[in-house]
Biotite code that builds the C-alpha atoms (Angstrom):
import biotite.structure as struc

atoms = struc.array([
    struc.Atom([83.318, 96.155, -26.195], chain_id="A", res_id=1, res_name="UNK", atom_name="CA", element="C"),
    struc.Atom([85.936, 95.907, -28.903], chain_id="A", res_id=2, res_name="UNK", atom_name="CA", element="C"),
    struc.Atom([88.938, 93.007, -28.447], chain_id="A", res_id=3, res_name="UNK", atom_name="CA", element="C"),
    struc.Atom([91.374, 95.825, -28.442], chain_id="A", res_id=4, res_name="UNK", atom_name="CA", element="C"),
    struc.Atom([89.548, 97.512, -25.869], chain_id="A", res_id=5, res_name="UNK", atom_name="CA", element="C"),
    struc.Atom([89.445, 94.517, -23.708], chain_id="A", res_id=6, res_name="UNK", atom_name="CA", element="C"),
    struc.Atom([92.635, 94.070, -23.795], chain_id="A", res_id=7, res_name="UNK", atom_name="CA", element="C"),
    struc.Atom([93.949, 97.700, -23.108], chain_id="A", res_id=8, res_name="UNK", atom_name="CA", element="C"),
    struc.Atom([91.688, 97.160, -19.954], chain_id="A", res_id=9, res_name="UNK", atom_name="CA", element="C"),
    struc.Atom([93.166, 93.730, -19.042], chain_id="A", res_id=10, res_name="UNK", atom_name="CA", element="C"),
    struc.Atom([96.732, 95.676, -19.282], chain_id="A", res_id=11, res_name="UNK", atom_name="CA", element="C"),
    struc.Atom([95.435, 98.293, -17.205], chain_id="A", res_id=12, res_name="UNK", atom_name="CA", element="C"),
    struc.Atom([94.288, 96.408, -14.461], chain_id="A", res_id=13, res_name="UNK", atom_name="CA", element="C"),
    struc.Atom([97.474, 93.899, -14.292], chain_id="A", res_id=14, res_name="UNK", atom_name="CA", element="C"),
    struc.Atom([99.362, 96.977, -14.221], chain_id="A", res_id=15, res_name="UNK", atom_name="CA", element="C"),
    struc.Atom([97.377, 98.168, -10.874], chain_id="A", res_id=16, res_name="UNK", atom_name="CA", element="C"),
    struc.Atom([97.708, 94.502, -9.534], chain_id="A", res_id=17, res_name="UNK", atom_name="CA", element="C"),
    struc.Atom([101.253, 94.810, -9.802], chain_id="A", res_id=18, res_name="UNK", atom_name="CA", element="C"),
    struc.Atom([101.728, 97.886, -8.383], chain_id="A", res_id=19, res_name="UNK", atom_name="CA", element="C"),
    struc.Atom([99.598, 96.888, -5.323], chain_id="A", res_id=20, res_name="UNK", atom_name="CA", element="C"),
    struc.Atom([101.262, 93.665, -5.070], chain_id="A", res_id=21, res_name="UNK", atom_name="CA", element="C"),
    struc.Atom([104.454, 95.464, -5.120], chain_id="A", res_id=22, res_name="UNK", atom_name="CA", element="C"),
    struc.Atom([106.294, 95.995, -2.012], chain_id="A", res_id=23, res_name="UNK", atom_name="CA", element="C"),
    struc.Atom([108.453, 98.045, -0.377], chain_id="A", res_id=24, res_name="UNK", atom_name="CA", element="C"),
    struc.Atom([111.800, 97.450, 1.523], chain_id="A", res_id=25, res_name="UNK", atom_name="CA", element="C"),
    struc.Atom([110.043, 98.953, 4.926], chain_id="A", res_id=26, res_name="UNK", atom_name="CA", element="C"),
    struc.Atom([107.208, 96.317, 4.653], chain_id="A", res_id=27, res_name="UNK", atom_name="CA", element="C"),
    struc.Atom([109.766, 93.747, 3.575], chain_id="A", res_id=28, res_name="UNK", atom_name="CA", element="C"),
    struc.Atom([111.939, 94.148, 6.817], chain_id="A", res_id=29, res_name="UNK", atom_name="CA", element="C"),
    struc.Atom([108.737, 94.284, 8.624], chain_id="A", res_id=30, res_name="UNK", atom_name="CA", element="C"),
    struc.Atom([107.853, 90.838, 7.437], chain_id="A", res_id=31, res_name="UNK", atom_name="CA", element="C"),
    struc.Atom([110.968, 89.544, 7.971], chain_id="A", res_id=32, res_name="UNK", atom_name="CA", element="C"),
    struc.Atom([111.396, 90.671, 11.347], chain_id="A", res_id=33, res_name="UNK", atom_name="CA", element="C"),
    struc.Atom([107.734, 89.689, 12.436], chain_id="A", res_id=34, res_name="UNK", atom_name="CA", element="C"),
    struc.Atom([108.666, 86.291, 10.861], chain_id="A", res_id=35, res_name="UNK", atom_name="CA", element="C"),
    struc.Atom([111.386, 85.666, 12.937], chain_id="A", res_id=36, res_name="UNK", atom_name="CA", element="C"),
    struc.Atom([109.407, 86.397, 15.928], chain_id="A", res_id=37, res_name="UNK", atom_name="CA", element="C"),
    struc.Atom([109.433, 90.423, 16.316], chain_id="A", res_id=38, res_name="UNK", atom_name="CA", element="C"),
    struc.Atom([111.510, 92.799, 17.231], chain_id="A", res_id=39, res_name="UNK", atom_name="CA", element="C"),
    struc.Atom([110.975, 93.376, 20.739], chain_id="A", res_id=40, res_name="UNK", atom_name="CA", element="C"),
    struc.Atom([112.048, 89.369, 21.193], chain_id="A", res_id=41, res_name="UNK", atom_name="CA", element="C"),
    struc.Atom([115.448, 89.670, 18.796], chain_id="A", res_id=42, res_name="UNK", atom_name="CA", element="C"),
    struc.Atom([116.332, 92.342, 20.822], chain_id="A", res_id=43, res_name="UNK", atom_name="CA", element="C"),
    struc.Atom([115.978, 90.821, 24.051], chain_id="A", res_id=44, res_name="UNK", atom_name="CA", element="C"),
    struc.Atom([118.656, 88.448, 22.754], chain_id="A", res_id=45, res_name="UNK", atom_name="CA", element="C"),
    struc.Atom([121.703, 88.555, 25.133], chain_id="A", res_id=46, res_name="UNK", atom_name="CA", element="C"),
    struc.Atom([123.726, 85.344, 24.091], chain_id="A", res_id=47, res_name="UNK", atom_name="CA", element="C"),
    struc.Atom([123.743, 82.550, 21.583], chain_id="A", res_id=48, res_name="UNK", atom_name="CA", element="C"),
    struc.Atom([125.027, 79.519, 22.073], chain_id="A", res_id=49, res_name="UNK", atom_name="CA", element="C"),
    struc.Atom([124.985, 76.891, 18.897], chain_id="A", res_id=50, res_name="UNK", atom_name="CA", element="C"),
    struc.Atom([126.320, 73.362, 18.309], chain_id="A", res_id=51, res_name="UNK", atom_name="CA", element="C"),
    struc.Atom([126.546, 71.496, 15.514], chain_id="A", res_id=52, res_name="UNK", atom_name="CA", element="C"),
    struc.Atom([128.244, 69.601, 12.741], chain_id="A", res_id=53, res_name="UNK", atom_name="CA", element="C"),
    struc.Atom([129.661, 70.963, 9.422], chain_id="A", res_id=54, res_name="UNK", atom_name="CA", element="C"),
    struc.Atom([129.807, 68.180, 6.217], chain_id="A", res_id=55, res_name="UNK", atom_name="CA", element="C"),
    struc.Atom([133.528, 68.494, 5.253], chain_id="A", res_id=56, res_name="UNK", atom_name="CA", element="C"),
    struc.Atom([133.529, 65.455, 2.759], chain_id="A", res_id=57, res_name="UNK", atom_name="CA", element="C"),
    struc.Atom([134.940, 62.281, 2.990], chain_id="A", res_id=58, res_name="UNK", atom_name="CA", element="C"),
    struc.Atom([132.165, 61.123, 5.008], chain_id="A", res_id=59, res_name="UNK", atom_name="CA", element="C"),
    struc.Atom([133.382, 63.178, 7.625], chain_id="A", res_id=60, res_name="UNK", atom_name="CA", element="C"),
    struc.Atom([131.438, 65.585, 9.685], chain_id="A", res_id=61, res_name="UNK", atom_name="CA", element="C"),
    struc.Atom([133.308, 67.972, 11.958], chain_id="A", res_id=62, res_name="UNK", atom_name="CA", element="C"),
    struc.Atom([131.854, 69.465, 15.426], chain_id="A", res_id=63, res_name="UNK", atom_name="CA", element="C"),
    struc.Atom([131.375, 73.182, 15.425], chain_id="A", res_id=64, res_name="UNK", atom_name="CA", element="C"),
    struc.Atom([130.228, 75.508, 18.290], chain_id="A", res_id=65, res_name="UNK", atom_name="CA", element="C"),
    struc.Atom([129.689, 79.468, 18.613], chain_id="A", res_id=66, res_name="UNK", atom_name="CA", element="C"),
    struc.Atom([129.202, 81.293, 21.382], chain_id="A", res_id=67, res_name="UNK", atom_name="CA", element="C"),
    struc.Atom([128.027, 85.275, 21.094], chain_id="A", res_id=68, res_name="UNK", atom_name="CA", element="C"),
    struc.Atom([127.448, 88.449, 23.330], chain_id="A", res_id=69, res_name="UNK", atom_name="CA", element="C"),
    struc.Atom([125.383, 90.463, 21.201], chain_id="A", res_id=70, res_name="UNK", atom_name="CA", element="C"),
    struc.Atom([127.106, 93.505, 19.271], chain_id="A", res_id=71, res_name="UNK", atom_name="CA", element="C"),
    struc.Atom([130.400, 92.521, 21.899], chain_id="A", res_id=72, res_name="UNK", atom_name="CA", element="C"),
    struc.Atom([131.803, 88.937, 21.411], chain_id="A", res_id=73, res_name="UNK", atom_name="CA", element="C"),
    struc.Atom([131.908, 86.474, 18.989], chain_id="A", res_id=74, res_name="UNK", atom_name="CA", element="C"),
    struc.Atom([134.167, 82.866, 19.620], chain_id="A", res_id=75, res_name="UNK", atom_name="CA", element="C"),
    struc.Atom([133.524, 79.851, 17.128], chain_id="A", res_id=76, res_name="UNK", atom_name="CA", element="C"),
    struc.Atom([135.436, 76.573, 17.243], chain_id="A", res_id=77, res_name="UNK", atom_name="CA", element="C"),
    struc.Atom([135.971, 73.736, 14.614], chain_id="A", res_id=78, res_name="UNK", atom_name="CA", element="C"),
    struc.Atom([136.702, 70.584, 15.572], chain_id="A", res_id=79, res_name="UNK", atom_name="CA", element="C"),
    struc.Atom([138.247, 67.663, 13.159], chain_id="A", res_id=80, res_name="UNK", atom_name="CA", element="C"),
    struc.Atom([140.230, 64.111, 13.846], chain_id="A", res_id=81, res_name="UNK", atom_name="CA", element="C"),
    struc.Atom([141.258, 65.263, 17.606], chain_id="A", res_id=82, res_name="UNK", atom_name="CA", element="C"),
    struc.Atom([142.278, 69.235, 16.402], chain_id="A", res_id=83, res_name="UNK", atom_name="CA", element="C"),
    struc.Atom([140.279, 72.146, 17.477], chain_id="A", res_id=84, res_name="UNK", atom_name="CA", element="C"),
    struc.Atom([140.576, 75.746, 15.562], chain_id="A", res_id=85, res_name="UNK", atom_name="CA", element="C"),
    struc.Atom([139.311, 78.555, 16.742], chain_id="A", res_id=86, res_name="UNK", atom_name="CA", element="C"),
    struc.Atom([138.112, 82.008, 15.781], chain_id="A", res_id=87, res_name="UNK", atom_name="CA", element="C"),
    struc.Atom([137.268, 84.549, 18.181], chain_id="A", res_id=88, res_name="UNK", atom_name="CA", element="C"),
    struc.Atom([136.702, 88.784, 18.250], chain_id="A", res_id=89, res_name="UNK", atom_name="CA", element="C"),
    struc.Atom([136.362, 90.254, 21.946], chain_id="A", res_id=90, res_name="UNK", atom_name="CA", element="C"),
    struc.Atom([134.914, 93.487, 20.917], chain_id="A", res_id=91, res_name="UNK", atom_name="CA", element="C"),
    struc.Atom([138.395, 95.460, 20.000], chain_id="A", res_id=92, res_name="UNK", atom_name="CA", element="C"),
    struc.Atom([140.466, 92.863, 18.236], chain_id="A", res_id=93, res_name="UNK", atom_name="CA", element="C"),
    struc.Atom([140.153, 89.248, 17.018], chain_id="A", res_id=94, res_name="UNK", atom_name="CA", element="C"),
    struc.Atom([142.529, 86.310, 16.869], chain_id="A", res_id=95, res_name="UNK", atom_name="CA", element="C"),
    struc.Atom([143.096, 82.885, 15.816], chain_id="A", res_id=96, res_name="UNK", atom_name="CA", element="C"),
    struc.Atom([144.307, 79.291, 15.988], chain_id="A", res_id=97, res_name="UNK", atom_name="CA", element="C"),
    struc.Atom([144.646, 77.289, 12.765], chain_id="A", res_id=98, res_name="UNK", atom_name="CA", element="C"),
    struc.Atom([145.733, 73.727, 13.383], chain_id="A", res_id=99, res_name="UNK", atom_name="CA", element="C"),
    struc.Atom([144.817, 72.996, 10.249], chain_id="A", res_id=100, res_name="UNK", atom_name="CA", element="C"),
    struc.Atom([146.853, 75.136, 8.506], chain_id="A", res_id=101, res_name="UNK", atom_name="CA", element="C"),
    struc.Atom([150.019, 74.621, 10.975], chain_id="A", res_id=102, res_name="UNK", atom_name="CA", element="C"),
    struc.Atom([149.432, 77.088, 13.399], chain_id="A", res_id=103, res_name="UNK", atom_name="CA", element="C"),
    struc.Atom([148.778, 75.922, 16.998], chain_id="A", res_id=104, res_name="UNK", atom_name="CA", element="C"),
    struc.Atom([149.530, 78.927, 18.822], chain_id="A", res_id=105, res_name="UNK", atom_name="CA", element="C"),
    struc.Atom([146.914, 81.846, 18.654], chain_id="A", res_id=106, res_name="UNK", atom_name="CA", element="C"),
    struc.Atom([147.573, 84.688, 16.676], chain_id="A", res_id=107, res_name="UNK", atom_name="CA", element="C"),
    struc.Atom([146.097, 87.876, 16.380], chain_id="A", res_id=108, res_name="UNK", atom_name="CA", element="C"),
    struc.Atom([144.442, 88.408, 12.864], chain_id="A", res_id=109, res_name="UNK", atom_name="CA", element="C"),
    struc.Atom([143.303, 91.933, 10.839], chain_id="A", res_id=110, res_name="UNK", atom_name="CA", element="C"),
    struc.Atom([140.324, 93.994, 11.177], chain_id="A", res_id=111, res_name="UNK", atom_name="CA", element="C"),
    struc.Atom([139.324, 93.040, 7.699], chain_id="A", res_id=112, res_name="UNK", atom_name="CA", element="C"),
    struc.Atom([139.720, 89.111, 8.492], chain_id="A", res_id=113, res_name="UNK", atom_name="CA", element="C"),
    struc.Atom([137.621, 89.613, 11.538], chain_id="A", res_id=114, res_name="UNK", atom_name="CA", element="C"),
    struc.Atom([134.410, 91.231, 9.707], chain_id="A", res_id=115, res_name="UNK", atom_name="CA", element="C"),
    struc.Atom([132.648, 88.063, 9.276], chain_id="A", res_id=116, res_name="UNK", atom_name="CA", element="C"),
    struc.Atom([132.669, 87.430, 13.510], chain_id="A", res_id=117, res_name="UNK", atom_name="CA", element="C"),
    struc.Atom([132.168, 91.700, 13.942], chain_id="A", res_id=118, res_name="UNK", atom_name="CA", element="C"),
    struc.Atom([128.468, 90.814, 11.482], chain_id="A", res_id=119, res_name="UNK", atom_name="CA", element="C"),
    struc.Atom([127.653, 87.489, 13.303], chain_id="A", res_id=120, res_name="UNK", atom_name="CA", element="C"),
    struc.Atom([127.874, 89.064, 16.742], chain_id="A", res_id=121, res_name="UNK", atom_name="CA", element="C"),
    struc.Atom([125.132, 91.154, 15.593], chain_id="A", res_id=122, res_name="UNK", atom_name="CA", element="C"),
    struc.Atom([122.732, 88.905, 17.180], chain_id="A", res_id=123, res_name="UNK", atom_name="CA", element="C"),
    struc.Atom([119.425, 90.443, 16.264], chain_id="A", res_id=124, res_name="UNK", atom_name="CA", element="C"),
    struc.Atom([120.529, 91.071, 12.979], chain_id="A", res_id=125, res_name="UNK", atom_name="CA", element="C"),
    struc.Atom([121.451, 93.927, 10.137], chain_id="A", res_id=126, res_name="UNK", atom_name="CA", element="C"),
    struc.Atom([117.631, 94.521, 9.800], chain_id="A", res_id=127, res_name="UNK", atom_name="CA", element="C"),
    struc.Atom([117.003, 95.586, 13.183], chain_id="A", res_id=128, res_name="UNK", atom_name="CA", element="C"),
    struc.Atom([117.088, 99.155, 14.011], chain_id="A", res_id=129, res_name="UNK", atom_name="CA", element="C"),
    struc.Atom([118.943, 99.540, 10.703], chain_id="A", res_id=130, res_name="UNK", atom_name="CA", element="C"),
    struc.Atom([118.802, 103.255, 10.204], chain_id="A", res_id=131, res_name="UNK", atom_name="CA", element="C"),
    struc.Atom([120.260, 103.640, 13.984], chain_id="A", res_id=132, res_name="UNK", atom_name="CA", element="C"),
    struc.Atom([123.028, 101.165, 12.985], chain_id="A", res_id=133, res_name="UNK", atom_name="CA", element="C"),
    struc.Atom([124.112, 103.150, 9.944], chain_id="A", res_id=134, res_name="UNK", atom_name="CA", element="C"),
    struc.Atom([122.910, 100.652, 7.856], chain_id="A", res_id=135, res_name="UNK", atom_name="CA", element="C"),
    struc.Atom([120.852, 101.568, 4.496], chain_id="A", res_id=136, res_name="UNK", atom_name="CA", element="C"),
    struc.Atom([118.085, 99.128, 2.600], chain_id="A", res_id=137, res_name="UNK", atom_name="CA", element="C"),
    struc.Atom([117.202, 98.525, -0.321], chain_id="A", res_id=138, res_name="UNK", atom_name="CA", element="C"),
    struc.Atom([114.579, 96.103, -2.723], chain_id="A", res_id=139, res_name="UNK", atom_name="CA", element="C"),
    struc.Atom([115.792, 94.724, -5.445], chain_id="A", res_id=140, res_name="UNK", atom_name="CA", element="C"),
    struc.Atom([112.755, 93.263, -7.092], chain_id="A", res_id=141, res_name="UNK", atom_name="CA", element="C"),
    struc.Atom([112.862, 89.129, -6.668], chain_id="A", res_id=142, res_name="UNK", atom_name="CA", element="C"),
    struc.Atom([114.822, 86.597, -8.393], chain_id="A", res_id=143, res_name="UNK", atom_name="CA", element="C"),
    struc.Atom([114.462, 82.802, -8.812], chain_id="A", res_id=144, res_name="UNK", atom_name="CA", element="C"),
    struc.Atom([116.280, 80.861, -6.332], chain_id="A", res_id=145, res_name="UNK", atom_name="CA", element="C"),
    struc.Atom([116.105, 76.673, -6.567], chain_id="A", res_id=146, res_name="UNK", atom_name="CA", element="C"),
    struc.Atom([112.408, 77.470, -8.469], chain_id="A", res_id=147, res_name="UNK", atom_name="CA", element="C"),
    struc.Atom([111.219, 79.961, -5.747], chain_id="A", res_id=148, res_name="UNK", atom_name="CA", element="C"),
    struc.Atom([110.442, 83.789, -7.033], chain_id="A", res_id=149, res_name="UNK", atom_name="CA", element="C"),
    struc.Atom([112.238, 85.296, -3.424], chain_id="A", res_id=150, res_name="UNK", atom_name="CA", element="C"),
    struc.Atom([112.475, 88.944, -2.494], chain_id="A", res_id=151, res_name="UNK", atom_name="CA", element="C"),
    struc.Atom([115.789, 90.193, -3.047], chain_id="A", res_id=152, res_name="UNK", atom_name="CA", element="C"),
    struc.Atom([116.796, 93.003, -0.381], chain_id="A", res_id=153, res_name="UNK", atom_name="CA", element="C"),
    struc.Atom([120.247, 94.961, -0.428], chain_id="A", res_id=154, res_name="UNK", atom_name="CA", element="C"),
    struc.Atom([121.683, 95.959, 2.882], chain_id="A", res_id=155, res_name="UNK", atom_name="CA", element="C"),
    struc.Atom([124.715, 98.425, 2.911], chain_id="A", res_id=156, res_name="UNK", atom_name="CA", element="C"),
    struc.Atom([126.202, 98.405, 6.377], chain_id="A", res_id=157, res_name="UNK", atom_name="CA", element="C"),
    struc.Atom([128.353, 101.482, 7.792], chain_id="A", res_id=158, res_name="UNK", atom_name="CA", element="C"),
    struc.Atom([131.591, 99.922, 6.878], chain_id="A", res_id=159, res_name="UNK", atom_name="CA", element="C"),
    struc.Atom([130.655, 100.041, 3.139], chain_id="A", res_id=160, res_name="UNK", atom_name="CA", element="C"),
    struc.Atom([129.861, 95.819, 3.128], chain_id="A", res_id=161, res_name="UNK", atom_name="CA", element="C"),
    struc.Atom([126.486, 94.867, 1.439], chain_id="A", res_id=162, res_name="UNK", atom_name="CA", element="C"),
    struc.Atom([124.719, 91.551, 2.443], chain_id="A", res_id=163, res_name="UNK", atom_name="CA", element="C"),
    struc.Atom([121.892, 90.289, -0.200], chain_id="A", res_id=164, res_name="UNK", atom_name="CA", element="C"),
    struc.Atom([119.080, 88.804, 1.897], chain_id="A", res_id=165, res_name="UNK", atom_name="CA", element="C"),
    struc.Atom([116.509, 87.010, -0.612], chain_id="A", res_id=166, res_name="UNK", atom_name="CA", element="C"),
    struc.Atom([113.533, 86.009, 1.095], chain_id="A", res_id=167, res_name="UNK", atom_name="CA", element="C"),
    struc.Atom([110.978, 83.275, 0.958], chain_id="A", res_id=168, res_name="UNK", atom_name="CA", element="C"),
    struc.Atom([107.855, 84.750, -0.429], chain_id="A", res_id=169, res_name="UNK", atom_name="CA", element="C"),
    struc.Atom([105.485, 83.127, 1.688], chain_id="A", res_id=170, res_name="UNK", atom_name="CA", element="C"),
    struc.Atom([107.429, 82.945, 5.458], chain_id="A", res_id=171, res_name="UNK", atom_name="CA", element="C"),
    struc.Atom([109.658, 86.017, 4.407], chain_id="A", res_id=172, res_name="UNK", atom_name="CA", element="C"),
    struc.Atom([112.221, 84.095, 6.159], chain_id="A", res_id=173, res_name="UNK", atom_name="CA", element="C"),
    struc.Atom([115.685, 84.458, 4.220], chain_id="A", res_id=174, res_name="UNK", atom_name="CA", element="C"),
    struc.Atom([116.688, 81.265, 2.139], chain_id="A", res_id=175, res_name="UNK", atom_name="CA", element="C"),
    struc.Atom([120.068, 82.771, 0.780], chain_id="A", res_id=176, res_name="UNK", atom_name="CA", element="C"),
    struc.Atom([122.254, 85.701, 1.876], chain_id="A", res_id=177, res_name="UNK", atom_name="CA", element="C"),
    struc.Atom([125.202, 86.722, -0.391], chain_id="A", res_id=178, res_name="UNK", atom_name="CA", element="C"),
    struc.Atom([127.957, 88.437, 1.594], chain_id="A", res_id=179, res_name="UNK", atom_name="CA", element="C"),
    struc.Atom([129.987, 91.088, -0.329], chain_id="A", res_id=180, res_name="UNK", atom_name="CA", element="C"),
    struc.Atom([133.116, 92.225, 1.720], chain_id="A", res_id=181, res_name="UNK", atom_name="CA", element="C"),
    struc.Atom([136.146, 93.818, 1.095], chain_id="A", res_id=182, res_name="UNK", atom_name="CA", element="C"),
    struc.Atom([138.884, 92.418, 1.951], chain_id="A", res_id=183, res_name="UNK", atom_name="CA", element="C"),
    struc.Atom([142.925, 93.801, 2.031], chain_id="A", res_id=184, res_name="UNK", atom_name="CA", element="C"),
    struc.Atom([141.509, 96.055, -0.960], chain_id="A", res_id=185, res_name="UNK", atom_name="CA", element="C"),
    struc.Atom([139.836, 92.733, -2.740], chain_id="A", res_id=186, res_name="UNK", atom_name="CA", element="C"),
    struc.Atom([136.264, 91.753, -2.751], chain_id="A", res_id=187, res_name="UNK", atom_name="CA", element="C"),
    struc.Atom([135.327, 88.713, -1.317], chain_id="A", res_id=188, res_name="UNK", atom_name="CA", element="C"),
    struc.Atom([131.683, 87.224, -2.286], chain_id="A", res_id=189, res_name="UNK", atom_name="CA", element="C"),
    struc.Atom([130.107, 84.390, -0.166], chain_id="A", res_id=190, res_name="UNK", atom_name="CA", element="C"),
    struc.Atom([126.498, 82.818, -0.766], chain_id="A", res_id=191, res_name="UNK", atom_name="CA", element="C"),
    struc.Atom([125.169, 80.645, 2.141], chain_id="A", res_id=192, res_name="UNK", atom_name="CA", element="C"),
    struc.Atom([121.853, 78.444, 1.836], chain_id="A", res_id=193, res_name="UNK", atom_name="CA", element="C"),
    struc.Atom([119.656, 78.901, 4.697], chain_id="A", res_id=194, res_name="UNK", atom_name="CA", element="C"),
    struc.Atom([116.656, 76.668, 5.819], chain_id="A", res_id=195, res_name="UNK", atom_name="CA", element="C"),
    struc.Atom([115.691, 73.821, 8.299], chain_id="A", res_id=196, res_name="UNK", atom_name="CA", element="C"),
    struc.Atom([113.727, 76.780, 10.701], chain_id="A", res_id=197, res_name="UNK", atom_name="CA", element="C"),
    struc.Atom([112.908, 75.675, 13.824], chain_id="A", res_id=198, res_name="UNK", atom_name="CA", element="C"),
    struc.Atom([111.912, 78.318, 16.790], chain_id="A", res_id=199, res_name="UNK", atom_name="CA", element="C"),
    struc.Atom([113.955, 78.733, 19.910], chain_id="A", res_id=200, res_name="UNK", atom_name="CA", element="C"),
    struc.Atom([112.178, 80.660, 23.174], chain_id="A", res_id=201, res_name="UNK", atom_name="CA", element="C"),
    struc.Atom([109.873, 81.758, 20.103], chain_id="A", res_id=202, res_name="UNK", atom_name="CA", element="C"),
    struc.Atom([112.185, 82.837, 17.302], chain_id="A", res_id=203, res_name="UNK", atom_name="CA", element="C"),
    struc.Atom([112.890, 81.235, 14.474], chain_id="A", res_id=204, res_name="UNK", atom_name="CA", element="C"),
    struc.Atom([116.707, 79.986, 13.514], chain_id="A", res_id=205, res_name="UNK", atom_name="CA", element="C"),
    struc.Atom([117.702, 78.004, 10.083], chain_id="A", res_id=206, res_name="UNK", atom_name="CA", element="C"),
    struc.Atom([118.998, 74.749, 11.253], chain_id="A", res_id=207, res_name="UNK", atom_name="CA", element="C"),
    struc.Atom([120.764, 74.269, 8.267], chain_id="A", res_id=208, res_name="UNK", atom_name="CA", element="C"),
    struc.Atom([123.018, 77.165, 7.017], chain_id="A", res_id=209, res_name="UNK", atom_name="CA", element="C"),
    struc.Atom([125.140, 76.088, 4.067], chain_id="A", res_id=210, res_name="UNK", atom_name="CA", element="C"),
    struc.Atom([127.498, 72.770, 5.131], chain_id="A", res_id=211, res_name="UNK", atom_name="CA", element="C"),
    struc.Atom([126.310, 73.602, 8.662], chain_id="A", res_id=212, res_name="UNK", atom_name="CA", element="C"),
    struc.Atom([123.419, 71.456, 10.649], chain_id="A", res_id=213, res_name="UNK", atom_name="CA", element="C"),
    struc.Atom([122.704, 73.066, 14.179], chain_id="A", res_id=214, res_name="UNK", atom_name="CA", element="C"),
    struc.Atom([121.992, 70.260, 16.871], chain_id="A", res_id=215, res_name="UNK", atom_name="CA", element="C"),
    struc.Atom([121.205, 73.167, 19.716], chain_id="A", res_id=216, res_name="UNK", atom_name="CA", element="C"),
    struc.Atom([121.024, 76.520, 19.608], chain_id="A", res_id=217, res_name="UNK", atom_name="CA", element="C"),
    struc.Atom([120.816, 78.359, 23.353], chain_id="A", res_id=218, res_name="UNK", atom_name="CA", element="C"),
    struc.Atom([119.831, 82.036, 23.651], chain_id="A", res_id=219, res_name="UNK", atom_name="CA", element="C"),
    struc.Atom([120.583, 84.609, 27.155], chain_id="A", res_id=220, res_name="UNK", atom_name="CA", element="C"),
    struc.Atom([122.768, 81.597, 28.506], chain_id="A", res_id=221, res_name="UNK", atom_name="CA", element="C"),
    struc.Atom([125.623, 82.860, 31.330], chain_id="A", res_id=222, res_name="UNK", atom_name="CA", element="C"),
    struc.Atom([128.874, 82.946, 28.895], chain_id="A", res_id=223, res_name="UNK", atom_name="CA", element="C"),
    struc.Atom([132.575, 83.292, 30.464], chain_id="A", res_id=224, res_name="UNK", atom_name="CA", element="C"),
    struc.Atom([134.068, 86.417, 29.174], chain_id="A", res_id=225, res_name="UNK", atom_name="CA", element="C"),
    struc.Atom([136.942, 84.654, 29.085], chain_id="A", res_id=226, res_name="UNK", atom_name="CA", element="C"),
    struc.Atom([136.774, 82.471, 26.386], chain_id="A", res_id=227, res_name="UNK", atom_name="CA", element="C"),
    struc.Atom([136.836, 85.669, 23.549], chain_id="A", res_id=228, res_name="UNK", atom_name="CA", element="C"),
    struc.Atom([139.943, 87.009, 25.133], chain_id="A", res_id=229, res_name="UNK", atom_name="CA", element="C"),
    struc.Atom([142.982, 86.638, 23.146], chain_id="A", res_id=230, res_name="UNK", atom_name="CA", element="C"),
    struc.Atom([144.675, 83.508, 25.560], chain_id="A", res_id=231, res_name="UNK", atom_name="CA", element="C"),
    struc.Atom([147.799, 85.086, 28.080], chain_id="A", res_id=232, res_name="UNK", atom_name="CA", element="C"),
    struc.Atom([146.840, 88.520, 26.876], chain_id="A", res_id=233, res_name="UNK", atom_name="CA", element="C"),
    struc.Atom([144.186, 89.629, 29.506], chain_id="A", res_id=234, res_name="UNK", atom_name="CA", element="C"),
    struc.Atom([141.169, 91.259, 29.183], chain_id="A", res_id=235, res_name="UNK", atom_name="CA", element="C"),
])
């Protein structure tokens, strides 16, 4: 057998490596979701409730808490040098309380303001039942992240927002996501680091999610309704 013979055959069968090894973004959800502990278990998730710190420099750590009724309420709370602010949607509209920024009293905040609660209340997740959600999915080959060679996935949800989840080639658990909304007509990009995954009633949560460390995380705990309502307004 000639050298360039060889050689067209070592070409040929890297090229049919590759194409087996290559995957698809059905068996890449798949993973994911079978990763994180199935589906049938992330949808039986009726409540979250998280607490933690967030590093906010200085030496400082600040206490932060969510609670969540999947695909209905979303409430999280930071707390810093005796001030609490808080962010919560109730299902129809979301509000706000910004000590920080000189505004004790609650106010009531836009629709576009209020898409990064809407996403989080999604409990289970923009993967699962995807199609039924209005959501669309797409691989995007892999790219290095911190020296790993992660899967890259695309997922367009029904407003129009896409979310970039690159997973972990080995756990298929996502190490990054990349959030692109818009926002008041301007597009707003944030990248949050995920790891630190530890399982909960047998699914697996990142402990660490950008400046955030999770101390607890509770799932289908009894959660006041209350406490998502926008405060003297009812519900």
């Amino acid at each position: 057998m000639s050298l360039r013979t060889s050689l067209g055959l070592s070409v040929v069968l890297a090229a049919l490596t590759g194409n087996a090894a290559a995957m698809t973004a059905e068996e890449l959800v798949a993973k994911n979701l079978s990763a994180r502990g199935g589906e049938e278990k992330l949808r039986a998730i009726t409540t979250i409730h998280a607490v933690g710190t967030r590093r906010v420099g200085g030496g400082q750590d600040a206490k932060v808490e969510s609670w969540v009724v999947a695909s209905k309420d979303y409430r999280s709370e930071f707390s810093l040098q005796g001030m609490t602010a808080v962010s919560a949607w109730d299902g129809r509209e979301a509000w706000s309380i910004s000590p920080f920024g000189g505004r004790r009293d609650p106010q009531k905040i836009s629709a576009d303001d209020a898409k990064g609660m809407i996403e989080a209340a999604d409990i289970a997740g923009p993967l699962v039942d995807y199609r039924a959600k209005g959501n669309k999915v797409e691989y995007l080959g892999t790219e290095d992240i911190d020296g790993t060679d992660a899967h890259k996935l695309r997922v367009t949800l029904k407003n129009g927002d896409t979310q970039v989840l690159f997973l972990d080639p080995d756990a298929f658990l996502e190490i990054r996501v990349v959030n692109h909304r818009m926002v008041r007509g301007q597009e707003e990009v944030a990248t949050t680091d995920l790891g630190e995954y530890e399982k909960v009633d047998g699914i697996y949560f990142p402990f660490e999610s950008g400046r955030t460390h999770l101390e607890k995380v509770e799932l289908n705990q009894t959660i006041d309704p209350k406490i998502f309502a926008f405060p003297g307004g009812g519900r």
